[in-house]
C-alpha positions, -999 to 999 in steps of 0.1 A, spaced: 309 -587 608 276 -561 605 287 -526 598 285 -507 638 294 -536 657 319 -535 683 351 -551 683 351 -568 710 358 -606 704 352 -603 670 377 -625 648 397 -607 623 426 -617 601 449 -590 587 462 -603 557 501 -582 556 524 -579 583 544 -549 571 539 -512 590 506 -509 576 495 -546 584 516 -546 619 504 -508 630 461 -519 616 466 -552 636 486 -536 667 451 -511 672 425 -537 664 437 -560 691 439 -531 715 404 -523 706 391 -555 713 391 -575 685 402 -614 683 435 -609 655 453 -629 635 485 -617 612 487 -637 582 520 -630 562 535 -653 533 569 -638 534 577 -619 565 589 -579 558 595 -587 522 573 -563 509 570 -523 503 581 -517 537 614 -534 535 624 -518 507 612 -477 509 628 -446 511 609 -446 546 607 -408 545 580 -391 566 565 -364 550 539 -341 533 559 -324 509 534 -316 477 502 -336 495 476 -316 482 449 -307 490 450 -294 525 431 -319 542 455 -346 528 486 -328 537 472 -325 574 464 -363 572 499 -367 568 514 -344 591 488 -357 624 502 -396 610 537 -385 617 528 -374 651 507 -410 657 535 -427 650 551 -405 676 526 -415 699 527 -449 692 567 -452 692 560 -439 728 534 -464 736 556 -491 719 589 -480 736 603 -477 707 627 -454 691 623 -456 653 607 -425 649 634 -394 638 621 -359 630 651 -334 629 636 -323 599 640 -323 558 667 -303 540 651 -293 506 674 -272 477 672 -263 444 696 -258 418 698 -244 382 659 -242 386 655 -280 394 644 -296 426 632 -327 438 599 -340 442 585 -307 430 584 -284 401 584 -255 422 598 -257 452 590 -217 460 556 -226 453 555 -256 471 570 -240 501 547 -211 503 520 -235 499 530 -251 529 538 -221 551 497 -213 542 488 -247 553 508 -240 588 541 -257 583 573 -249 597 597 -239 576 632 -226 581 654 -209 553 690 -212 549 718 -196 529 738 -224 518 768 -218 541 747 -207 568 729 -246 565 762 -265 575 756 -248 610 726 -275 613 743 -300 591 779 -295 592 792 -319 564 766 -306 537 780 -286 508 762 -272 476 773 -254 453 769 -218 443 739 -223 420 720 -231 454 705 -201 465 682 -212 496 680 -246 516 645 -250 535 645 -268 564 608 -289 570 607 -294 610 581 -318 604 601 -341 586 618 -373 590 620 -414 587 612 -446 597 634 -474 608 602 -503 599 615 -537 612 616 -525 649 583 -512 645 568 -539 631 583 -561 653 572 -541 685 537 -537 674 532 -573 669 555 -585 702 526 -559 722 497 -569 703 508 -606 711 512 -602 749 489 -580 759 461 -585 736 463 -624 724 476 -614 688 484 -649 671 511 -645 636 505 -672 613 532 -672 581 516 -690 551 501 -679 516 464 -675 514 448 -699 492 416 -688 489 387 -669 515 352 -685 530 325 -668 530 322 -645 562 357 -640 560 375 -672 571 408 -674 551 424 -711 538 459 -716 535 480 -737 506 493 -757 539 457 -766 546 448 -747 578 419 -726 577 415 -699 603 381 -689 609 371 -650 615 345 -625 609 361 -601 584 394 -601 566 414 -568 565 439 -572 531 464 -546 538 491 -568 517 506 -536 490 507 -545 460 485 -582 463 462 -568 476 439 -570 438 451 -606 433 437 -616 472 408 -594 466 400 -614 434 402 -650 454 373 -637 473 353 -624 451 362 -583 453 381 -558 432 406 -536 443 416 -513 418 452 -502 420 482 -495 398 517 -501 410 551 -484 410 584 -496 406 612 -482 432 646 -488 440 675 -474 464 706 -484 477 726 -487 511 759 -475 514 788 -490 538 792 -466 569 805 -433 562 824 -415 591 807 -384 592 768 -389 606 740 -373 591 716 -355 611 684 -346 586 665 -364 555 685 -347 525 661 -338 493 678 -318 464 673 -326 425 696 -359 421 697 -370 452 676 -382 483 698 -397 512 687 -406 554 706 -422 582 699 -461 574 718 -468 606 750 -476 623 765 -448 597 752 -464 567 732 -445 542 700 -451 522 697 -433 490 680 -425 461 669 -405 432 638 -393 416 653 -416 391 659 -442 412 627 -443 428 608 -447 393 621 -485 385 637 -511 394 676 -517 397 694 -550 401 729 -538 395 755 -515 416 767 -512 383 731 -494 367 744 -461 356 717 -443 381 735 -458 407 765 -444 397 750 -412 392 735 -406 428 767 -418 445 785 -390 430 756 -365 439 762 -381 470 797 -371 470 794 -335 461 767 -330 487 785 -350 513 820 -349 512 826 -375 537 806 -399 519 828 -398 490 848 -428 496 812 -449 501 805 -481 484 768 -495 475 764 -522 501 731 -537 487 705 -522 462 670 -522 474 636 -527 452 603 -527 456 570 -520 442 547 -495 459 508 -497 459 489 -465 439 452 -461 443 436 -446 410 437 -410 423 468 -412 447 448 -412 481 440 -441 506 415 -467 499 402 -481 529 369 -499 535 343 -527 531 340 -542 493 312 -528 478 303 -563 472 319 -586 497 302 -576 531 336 -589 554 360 -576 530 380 -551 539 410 -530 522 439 -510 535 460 -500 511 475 -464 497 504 -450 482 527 -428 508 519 -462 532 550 -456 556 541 -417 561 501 -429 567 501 -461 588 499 -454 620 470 -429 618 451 -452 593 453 -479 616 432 -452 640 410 -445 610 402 -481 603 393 -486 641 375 -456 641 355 -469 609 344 -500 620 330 -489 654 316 -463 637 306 -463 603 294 -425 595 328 -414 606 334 -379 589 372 -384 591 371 -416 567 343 -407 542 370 -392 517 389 -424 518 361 -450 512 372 -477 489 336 -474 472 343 -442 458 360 -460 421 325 -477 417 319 -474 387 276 -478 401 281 -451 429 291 -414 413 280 -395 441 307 -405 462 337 -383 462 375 -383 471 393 -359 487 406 -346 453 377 -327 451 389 -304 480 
């Protein structure tokens, strides 16, 4: 597929059917484009097992925190397109305590940072923040609770499974489960079954296998990975109305009064065991901050292993090397998908799109040190 060409009837296979795949495949369909979903191991990934949290808490610089916030509101738009209701936004409840918060060093700095960047924030005393989530309770070395209105999370299965359903009815989507076994020049993939399906350009939008697919046609896709894991609790009687951030503890609605938490700690490796002495520790912090939640058990632990671009921001775009290769992978995936799906579009029809220069893929050539990332902001 030439750089600038339309999409309409050309054959592409999108190689990763979780949101990112399902959300990139869902738009390139609608655009025109001939699609195929190729996934070895249906919602098995990265997107089955995340914190789900929409945000952009600490994305700096500007341009990539406003990246995130306008992807929350696509996957607004797109929930509404879809019919869907996965999308929640009441907010994030952020505290400090004893000079310690999560997922920042600072969280005064971080949240005057983001009132200059055009966030809403709301500010709390700590007894006046039950009024917005009655069964919260800190403790006295709590002096603030800010309240992010642009915050929230993602249920992923229904999503997934809407985008794909739409793409298939309206727009001739075909899903095809099987493991890639190797790629044909011009971007035709080969299964280990034997099939080969035939396209024009491969979109690889697989997490974390994304560099070992890459490699099996020829490309490089330089990533790092992360280790993460949570854990769902059994219902709890009282429901929870926000995302809930403090410094030992990180905890959403998972559904049907069950809980999904986790820790900075948590989120750093991999547990196997309800037994792991993190878990323990976050389901007392989730005792002490939620009462009700005291007499919860761990229902299943959750792990996965999250995709991290060299300098933390997306990598999308053609192979430096590999003309019908094309990458779509990032850290902060969930957050991102929907309006990276847009951005992909965009980039294909047209290629000297401003919005996805920062992004390029071909800026960690090692031959090409004139392009920059949007850590140079």
């Amino acid at each position: 597929m030439d750089d600038g060409r339309a999409l309409g009837g050309a054959e592409v296979v999108v190689v990763g059917a979780g949101v990112l795949g399902a959300c990139a495949a869902y738009r390139l369909a609608q655009a025109g484009a001939r699609v195929t979903v190729l996934d070895s191991a249906p919602f098995s990934g990265a997107s089955a097992n995340s914190f789900c949290w929409l945000n952009g808490f600490g994305k700096h610089p500007r341009s990539y925190y406003r990246l995130n916030i306008s992807a929350i509101r696509e996957h607004k738009e797109l929930a509404d397109e879809l019919g869907g209701t996965w999308v929640r936004t009441p907010g994030g409840l952020h505290w400090a305590a004893s000079g310690r918060a999560g997922f920042t060093s600072d969280l005064e700095q971080t949240v005057r940072q983001l009132r200059s960047w055009g966030a809403r924030v709301e500010a709390y005393a700590p007894d006046e923040v039950r009024r917005i989530e009655p069964g919260l309770r800190l403790g006295p070395d709590v002096p603030v609770v800010y309240r992010l209105l642009e915050e929230g999370w993602l249920h992923p299965a229904p999503l997934v499974g809407a985008a794909l359903e739409r793409a298939a009815r309206d727009y001739g989507l075909r899903h095809v489960v099987g493991e890639v076994a190797g790629f044909e020049a011009g971007g035709g993939v080969r299964l280990s079954s034997g099939q080969r399906i035939g396209a024009d350009l491969a979109v690889l939008a697989a997490g974390v296998r994304t560099p070992e697919l890459a490699a099996l046609a020829g490309g490089s896709a330089p990533m790092a990975t992360s280790p993460g894991s949570m854990v769902v609790t059994t219902p709890v009687p009282a429901p929870l109305r926000h995302v809930l951030l403090g410094p030992d503890l990180c905890v959403r609605p998972d559904g049907a009064g069950r809980l999904r938490v986790s820790s900075e700690a948590l989120l750093g490796r991999r547990v196997e065991s309800v037994d792991d002495p993190d878990v323990r520790e976050v389901m007392t912090a989730l005792g002490r901050a939620l009462p009700a939640a005291s007499g919860a058990e761990v229902e299943r632990v959750l792990h996965g292993t999250r995709p991290l671009p060299p300098d933390g921001y997306p990598a999308l775009g053609f192979d430096p090397d590999v003309p019908w290769l094309y990458y779509l992978y990032t850290h902060s995936g969930i957050t991102l998908a929907a309006a990276l799906a847009v951005m992909l579009v965009e980039h294909l029809t047209d290629p000297q799109s401003t919005a996805v220069r920062p992004y390029l893929v071909d800026r960690f050539a090692a031959d090409r040190p004139q392009v920059v990332g949007p850590g140079a902001e």
